[in-house]
N, C-alpha and C positions, 0 to 999 in steps of 0.2 A: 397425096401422101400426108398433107395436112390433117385430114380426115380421122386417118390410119392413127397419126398420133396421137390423135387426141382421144381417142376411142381406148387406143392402148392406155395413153394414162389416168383415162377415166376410170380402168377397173382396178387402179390404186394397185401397191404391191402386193404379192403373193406368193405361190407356191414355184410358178413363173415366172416374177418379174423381181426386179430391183431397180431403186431410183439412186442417183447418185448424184449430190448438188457438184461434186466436184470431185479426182482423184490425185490427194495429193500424198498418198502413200500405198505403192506397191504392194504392200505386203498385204493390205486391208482387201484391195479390192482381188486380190488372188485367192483369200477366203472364199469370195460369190461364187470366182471362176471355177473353183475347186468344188463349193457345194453345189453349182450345178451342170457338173461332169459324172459327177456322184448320183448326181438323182437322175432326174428326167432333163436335163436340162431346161435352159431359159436366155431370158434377156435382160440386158443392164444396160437403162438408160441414161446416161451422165450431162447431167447437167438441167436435172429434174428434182426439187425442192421434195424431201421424204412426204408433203401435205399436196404433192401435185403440180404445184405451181413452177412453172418455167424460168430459169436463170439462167441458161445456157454458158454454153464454154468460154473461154475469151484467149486462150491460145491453145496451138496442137499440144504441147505438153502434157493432155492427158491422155493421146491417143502412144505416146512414148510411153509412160505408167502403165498404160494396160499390156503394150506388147511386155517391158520388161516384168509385169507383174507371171506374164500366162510362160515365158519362156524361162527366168532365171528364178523365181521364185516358187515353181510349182513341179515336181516330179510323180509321175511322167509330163514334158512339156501339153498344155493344154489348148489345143485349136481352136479358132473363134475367126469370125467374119462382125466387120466393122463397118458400118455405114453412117456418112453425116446425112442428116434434116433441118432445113429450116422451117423455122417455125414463129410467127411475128416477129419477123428477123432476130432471130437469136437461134445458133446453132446446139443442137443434141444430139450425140452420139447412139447411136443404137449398136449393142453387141449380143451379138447372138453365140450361143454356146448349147452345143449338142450333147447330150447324154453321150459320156466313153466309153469305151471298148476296153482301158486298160485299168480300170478301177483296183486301186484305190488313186486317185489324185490325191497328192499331197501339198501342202503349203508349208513354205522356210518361215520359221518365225523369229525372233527381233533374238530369240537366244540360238538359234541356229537347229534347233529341232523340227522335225516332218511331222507335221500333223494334218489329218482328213476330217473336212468337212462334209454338210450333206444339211440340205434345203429341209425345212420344217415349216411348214406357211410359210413368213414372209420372213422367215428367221436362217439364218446360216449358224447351225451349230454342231459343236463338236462331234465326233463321231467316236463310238467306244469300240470296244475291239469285237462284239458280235458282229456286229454289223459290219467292220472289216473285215473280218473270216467269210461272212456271206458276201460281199464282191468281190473277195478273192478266189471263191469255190464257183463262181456264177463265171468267174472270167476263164474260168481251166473246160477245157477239153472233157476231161474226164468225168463222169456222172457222180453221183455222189446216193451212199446207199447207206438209207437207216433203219436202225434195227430197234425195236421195242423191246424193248429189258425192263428191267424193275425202275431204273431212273425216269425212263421216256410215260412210262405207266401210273407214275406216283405224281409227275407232271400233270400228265392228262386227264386225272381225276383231282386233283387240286382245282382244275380250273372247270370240272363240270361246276365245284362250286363256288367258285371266287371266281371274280369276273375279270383279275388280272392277277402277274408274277411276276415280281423283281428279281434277281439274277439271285442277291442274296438268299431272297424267299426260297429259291428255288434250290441251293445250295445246301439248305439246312434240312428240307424236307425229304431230298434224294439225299444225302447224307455223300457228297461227293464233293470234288476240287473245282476251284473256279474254272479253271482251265475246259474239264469235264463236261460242265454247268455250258461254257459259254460256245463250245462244240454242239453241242444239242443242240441248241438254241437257235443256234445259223443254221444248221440243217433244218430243221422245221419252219423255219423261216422261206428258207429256200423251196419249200414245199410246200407252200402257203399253208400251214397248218396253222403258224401262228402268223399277227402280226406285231410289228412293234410302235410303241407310243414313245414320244417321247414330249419331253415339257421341260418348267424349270427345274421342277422336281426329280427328273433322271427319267430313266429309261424305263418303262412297264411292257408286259409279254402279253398278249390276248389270241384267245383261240379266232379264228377266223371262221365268222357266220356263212359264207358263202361257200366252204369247205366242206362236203357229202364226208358222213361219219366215218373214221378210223377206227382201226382197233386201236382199246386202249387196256384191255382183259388180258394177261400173257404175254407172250414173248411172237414177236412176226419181225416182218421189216416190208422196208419199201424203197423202193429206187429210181431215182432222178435222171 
């Protein structure tokens, strides 16, 4: 098991992992819990220095922050399995958290508003409302069907030749509502047509290279 850890926190955080020297506020570590329920899930090791190095817990009081983090501070409540390790006797918490079924998770924040997270590399950040719409339409039953009009077309030729679109971008040149703009957007998303980037700089739209051509000439549709 020694082994295991060490290997685990050789490959530093990621897209996967989180280190956590210590959890001495709920609300922060329910961010992680929430971005990665949101994505693919991961794991949060507590009591592991952000540089690697081991400091381990020195009372259960953090394993009470994580449950009050995943149960009172996150809607829908978010499931996790919690394991201790020793490790040159000093103990770390391993929590492991699975991709949800009820997306979007959300997190209570310090003014009492829900907001969703979602894992970016080794980064938990906010989540805008596309990308809500698309784990809300991924979580329904129902297919979801798009139709190529003058907006999806004006889109799709923008980015034969720019290599990315911002929402705004994309709002000015369909000459349509953000609302409109950010309904598109999830759908093609959800159809892998596009993918989304995000950075410090916000959010960008890119056609997705591993996507066989669509129409982008006229009016069609396609259905999920």
């Amino acid at each position: 098991m020694e082994h295991f850890l060490k290997r685990l926190i050789a490959d530093g955080e990621n897209l996967h992992l989180d280190f956590k020297y210590c959890v001495s506020d709920s609300r922060k570590i329910a961010r992680t819990l929430s971005a990665f329920a949101n994505s693919d899930g991961g794991k949060i090791l507590i009591g592991v220095r952000d540089n690697g190095s081991v400091a381990g817990i020195k009372t259960d009081e953090e394993i009470y922050m994580v449950d009050t983090a995943a149960h009172l501070f996150c809607r829908p409540e978010i499931s996790y399995t919690i394991k201790q390790h020793t490790t040159g006797g000093k103990t770390i918490l391993e929590v492991d958290v699975l991709r949800g079924t009820k997306r979007p998770y959300q997190v209570k924040d310090e003014n009492g508003k829900w907001l969703s997270y979602f894992r970016n590399n080794d980064q938990n950040l906010l989540a805008n409302r596309v990308l809500l719409q698309v784990w809300r339409k991924e979580e329904k039953e129902r297919g979801v069907l798009v139709k190529f009009s003058k907006a999806e077309n004006s889109l799709m030729n923008y980015l034969k030749e720019n290599r990315s679109v911002t929402l705004s971008k994309f709002r000015k040149i369909a000459g349509i509502s953000s609302y409109k703009a950010e309904a598109i957007l999830s759908n093609l998303i959800i159809f892998r047509i596009l993918n989304m980037k995000a950075s410090e700089k916000g959010f960008f739209y890119e056609l997705n290279p591993e996507e066989p051509a669509i129409p982008c000439v006229g009016t069609g549709s396609i259905q999920h």
